[in-house]
C-alpha positions as CSV (number, residue, x, y, z in Angstrom):
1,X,5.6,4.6,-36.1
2,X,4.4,1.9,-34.1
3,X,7.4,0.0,-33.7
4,X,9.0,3.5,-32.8
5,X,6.5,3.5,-29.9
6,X,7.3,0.3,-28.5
7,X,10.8,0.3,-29.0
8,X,11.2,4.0,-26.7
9,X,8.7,2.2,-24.5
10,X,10.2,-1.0,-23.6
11,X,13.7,1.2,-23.7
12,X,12.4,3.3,-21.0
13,X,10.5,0.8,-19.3
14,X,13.8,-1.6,-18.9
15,X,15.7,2.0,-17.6
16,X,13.4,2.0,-15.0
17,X,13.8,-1.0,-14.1
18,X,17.3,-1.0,-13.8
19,X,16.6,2.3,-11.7
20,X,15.6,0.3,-8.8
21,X,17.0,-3.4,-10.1
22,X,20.9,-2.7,-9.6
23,X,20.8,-1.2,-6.1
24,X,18.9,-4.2,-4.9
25,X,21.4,-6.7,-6.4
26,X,23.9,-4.4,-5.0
27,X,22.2,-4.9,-1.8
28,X,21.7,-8.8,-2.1
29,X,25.2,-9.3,-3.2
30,X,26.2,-7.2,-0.4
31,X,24.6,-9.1,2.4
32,X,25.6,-12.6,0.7
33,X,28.8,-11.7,1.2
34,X,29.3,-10.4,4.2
35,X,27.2,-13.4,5.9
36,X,28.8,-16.1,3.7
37,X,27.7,-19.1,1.6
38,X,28.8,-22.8,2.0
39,X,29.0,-22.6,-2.2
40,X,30.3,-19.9,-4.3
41,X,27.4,-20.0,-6.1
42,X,26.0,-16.3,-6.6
43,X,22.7,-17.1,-8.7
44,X,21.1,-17.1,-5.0
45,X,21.5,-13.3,-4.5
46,X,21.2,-12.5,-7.8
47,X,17.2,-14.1,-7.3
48,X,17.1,-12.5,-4.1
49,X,17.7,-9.4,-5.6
50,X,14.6,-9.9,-8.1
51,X,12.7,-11.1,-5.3
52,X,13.5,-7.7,-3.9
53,X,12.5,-5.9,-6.7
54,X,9.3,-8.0,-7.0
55,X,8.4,-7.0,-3.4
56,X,8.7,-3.6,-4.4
57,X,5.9,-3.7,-6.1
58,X,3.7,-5.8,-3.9
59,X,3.4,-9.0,-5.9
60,X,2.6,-12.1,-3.8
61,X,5.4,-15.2,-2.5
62,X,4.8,-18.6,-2.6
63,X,7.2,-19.9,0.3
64,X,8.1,-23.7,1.2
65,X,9.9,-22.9,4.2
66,X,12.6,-26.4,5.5
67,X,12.1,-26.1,9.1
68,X,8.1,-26.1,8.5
69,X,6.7,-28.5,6.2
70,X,3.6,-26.7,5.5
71,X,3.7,-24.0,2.7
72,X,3.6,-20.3,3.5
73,X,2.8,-17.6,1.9
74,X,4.1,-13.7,2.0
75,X,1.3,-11.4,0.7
76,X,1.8,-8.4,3.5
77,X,5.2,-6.6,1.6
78,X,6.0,-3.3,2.4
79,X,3.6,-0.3,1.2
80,X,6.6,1.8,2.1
81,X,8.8,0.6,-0.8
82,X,6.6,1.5,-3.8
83,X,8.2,5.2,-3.5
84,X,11.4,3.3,-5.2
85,X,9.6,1.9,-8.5
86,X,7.2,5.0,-8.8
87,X,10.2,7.1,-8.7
88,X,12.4,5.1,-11.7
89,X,8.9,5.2,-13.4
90,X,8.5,8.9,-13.2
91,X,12.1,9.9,-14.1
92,X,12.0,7.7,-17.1
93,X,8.1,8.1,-18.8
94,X,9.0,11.4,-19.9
95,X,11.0,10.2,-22.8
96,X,7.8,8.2,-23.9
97,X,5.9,11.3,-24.3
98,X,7.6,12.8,-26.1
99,X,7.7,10.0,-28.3
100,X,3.8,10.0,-28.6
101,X,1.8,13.0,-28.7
102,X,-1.1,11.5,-26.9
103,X,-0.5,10.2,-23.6
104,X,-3.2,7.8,-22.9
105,X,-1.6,5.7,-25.7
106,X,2.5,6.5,-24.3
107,X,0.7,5.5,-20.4
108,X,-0.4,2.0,-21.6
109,X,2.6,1.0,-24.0
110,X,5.0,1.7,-21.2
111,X,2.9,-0.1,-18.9
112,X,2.5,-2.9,-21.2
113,X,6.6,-3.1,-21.9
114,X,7.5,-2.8,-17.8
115,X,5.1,-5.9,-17.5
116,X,6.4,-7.9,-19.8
117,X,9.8,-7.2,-17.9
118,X,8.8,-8.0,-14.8
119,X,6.7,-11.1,-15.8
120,X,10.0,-12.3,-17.2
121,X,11.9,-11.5,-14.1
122,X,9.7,-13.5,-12.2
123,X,9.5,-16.6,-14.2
124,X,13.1,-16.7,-14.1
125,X,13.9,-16.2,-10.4
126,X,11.6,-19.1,-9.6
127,X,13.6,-21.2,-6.8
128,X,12.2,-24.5,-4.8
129,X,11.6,-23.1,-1.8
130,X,10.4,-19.3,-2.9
131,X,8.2,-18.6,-5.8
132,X,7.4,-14.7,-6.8
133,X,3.1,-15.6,-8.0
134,X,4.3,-14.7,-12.2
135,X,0.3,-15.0,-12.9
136,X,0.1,-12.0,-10.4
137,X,2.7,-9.9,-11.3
138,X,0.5,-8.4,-14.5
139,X,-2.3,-7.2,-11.8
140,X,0.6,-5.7,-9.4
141,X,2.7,-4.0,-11.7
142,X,0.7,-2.6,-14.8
143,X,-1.7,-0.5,-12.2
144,X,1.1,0.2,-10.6
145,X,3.0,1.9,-13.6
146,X,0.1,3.3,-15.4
147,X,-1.2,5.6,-12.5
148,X,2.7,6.5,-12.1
149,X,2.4,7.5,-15.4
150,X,-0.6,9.9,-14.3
151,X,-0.3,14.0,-14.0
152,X,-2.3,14.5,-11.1
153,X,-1.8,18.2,-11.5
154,X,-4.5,18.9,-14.1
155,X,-7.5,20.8,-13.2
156,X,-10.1,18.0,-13.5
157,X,-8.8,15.9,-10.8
158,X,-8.2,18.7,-8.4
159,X,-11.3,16.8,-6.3
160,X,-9.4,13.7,-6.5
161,X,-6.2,14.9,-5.4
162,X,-7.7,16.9,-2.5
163,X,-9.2,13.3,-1.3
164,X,-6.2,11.8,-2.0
165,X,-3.9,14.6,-0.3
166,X,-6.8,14.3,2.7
167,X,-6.5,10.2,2.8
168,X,-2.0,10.7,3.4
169,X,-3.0,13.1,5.6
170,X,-4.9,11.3,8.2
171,X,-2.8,8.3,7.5
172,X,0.2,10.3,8.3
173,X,-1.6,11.3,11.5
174,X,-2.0,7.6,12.3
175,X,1.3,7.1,11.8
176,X,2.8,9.7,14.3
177,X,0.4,8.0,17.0
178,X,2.1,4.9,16.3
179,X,5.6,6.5,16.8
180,X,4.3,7.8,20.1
181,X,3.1,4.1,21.0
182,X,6.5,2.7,19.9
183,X,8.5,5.1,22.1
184,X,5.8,4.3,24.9
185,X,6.6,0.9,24.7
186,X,10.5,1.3,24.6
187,X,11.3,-1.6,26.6
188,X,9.3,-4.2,24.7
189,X,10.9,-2.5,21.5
190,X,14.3,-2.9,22.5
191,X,13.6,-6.8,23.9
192,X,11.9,-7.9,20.6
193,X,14.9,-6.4,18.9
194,X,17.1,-8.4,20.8
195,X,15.2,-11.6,19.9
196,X,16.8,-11.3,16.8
197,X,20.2,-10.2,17.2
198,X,20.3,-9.8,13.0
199,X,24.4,-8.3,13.4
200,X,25.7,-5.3,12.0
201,X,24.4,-5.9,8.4
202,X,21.8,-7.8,9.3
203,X,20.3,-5.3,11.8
204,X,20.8,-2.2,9.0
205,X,19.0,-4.3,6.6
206,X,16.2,-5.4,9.2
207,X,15.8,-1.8,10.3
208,X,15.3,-0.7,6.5
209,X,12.4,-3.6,6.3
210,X,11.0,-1.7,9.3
211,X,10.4,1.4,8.1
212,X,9.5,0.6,4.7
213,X,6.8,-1.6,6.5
214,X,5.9,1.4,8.9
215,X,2.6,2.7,6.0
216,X,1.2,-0.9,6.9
217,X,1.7,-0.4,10.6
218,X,0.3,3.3,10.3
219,X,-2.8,1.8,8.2
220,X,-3.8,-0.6,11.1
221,X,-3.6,1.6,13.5
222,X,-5.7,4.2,11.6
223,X,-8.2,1.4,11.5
224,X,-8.0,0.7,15.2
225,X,-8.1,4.8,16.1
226,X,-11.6,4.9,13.7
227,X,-13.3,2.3,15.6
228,X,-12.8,-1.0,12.8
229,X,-9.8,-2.7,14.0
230,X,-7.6,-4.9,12.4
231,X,-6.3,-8.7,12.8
232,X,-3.0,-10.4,13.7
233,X,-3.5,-13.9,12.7
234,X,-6.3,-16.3,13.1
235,X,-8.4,-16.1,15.3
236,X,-7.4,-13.0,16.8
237,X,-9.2,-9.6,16.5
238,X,-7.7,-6.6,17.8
239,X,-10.2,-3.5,18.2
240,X,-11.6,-0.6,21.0
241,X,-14.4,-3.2,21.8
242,X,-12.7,-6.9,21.0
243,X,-9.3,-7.9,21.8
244,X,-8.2,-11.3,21.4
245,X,-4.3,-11.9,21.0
246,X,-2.4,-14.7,21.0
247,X,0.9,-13.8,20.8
248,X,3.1,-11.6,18.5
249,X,6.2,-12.2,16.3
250,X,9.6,-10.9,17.4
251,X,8.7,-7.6,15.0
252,X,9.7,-4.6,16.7
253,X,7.1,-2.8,14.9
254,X,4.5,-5.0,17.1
255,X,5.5,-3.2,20.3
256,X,3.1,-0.8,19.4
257,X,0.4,-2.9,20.1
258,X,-2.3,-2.5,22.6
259,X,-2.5,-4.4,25.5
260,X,-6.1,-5.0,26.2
261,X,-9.7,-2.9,24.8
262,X,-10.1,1.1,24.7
263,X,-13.8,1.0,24.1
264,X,-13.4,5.1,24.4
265,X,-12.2,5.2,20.6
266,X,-15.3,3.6,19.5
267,X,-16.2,7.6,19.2
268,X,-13.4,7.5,16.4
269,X,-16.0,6.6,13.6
270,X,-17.0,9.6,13.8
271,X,-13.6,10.5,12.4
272,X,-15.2,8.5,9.5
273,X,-18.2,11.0,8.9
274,X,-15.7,14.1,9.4
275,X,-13.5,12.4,7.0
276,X,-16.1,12.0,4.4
277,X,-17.4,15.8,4.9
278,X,-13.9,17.4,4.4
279,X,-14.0,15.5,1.0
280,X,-17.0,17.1,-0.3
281,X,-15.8,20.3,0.9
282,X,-14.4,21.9,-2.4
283,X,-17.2,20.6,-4.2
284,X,-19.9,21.8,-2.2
285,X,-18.0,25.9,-2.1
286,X,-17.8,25.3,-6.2
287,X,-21.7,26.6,-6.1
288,X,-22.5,24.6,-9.3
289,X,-26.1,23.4,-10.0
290,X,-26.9,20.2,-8.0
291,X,-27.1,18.0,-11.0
292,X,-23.0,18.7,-11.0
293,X,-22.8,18.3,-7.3
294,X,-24.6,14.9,-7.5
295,X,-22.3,13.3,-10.3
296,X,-19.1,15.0,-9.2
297,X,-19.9,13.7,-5.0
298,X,-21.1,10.3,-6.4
299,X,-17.6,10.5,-8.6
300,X,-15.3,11.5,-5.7
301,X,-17.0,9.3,-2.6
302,X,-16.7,6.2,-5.2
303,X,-13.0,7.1,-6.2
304,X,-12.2,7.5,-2.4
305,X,-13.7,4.5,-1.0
306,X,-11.7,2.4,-3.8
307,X,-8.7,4.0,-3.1
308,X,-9.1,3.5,0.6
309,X,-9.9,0.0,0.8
310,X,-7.1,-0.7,-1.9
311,X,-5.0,0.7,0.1
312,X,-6.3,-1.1,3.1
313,X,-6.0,-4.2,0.8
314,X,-2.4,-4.0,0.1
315,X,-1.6,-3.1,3.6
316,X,-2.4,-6.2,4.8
317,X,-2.4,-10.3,3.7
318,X,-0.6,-13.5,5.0
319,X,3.0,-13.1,6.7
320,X,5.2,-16.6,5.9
321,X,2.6,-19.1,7.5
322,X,-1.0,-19.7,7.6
323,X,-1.3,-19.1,11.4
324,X,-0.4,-15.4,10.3
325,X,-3.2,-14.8,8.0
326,X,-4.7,-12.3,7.9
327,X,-2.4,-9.8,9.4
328,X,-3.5,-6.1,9.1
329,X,-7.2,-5.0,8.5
330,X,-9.6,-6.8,6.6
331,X,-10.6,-4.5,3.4
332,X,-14.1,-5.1,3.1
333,X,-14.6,-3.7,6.7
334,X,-13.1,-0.9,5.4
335,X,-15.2,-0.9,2.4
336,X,-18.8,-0.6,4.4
337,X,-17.9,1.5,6.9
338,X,-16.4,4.1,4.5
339,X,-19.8,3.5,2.4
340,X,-21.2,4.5,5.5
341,X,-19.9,7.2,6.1
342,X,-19.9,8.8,3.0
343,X,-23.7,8.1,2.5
344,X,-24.3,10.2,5.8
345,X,-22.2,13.1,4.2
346,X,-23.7,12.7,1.6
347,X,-27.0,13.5,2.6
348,X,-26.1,16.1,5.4
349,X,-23.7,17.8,2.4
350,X,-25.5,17.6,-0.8
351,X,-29.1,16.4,-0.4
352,X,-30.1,17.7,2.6
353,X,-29.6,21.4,1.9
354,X,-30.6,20.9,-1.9
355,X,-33.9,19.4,-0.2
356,X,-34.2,22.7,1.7
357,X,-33.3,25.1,-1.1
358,X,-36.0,23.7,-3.0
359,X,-38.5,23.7,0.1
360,X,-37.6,27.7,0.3
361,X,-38.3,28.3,-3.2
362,X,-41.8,26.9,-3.3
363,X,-42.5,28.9,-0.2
């Protein structure tokens, strides 16, 4: 039976992989030979197209880049292109199963086998000047699969998916702001585009990046419009109250940057504190007895804030060089402020009025 199990598993695990695998080799192969090679060699796209894969799911680059001398790293990767692996993950755990009546056990073999694949994947595309972090790739990818793995639709996370739902929907917010900034800043869009004059299937290619980076650029900004801010390099600190800037990368996506300090949105943490009360808002309606309210708040403020600052986390790291790290917003910000907040909420939502209940019954 068991070798049933991890046969289906690693089966399914490999067709998801493929799922998403192929079309970036198609892609890679596609782009190699359109801009030409000195060498008919095709194992380079054939990495590339791991490396793709790789960033897919967020796991870190070693780089030793020729024209700089000084290693590099890539750690900020694209929150936008996780959709890809989730969705070849989805369409294919379904077949696990039904292999194994208790899902727990089918989440974590077909976790276990699509690590093991792309452990493999990354040992093997090693190259001298790029390095996909193979020691990493266990702490990217089996999270990443398990929870894909997760039915979110069952009653008792219906708390967790309303502060999850809330969460995409004030980063959503952040990120039509930052499409209004963009087309406010047209001209500075349209020169750093210019800059890097990619060609026809370079410039497809480099406007695909874009959006799939767009979730980081929406998460910084949702950390400027609350007050925390975020960071573009060192040294630098870009915020209502601070702003220090020393120049920006040709990245259209930085055209959306502001140009000096707002100290007005310092009133966005309060966008924290409404934030954290819309969260306990089912819970408190529920009218259950306040040793439930207590657990299930602590529960839902502690699964928030982890989510949040993960999230916050992943968003942001070290873009090819050192002078570029950190770019994006530095998590454990996130972390107290969100603690914070949901302290406040929590005694204005729970313990407050419980206090006052108990006052009126005495009396």
């Amino acid at each position: 039976m068991l070798g049933r199990i991890l046969a289906v598993s690693l089966q399914q695990a490999a067709r998801s992989v493929v799922l998403t695998l192929f079309p970036a080799s198609f892609i890679s192969l596609f782009a190699w030979a359109t801009a030409g090679s000195q060498s008919g060699n095709t194992t380079d796209p054939i990495r590339a197209s791991i490396w793709i894969w790789l960033g897919a799911h967020l796991v870190p680059f070693h780089l030793t880049i020729s024209s700089n001398p000084a290693a590099g790293a890539l750690t900020l990767l694209p929150l936008g292109a996780l959709v890809f692996p989730i969705w070849a993950i989805r369409k294919s755990f379904p077949k696990v199963k039904e292999t194994l009546t208790k899902v727990e056990g089918a989440r974590f073999f077909f976790a276990l086998s699509y690590t093991v694949i792309a452990t493999i994947l990354a040992l093997i595309s090693q190259s001298g000047g790029i390095k996909p972090l193979w020691y990493l790739v266990p702490l990217f990818t089996f999270p990443i699969s398990y929870i894909a793995t997760y039915d979110f639709k069952s009653a008792q996370n219906r708390f967790i998916r309303f502060a999850f739902y809330t969460v995409i929907t004030l980063w959503g917010s952040a990120a039509l702001i930052l499409a209004i900034s963009l087309a406010a800043h047209w001209s500075v869009l349209h020169d750093l585009g210019t800059v890097i004059a990619p060609g026809l299937v370079g410039g497809v290619l480099f406007l695909a990046i874009q959006v799939l980076y767009i979730p980081n650029a929406a998460f910084a900004a949702l950390a400027y419009l609350t007050g925390i801010g975020f960071k573009l390099g060192v040294g630098t600190s870009i915020s209502p109250t601070h702003f220090t800037l020393h120049g920006i990368p040709a990245i259209p996506l930085f055209a959306s940057l502001p140009t000096g300090k707002h100290r007005a949105l310092i009133l966005g943490l309060a966008v924290l504190l409404i934030f954290a009360l819309i969260i306990f808002l089912p819970l408190i309606t529920e009218r259950s007895s306040f040793k439930v309210l207590h657990r299930r708040s602590l529960r839902t403020a502690g699964v928030t804030i982890v989510m949040v600052t993960l999230f916050g986390y992943l968003s942001s790291g070290e873009l090819l060089t050192a002078e570029m790290n950190p770019v994006g917003v530095t998590w454990w910000h996130i972390t107290g402020y969100l603690a914070a907040a949901f302290s406040l909420a929590l005694l204005m939502a729970v313990y407050l009025p419980a206090g006052i209940k108990k006052v009126a019954r005495r009396g």
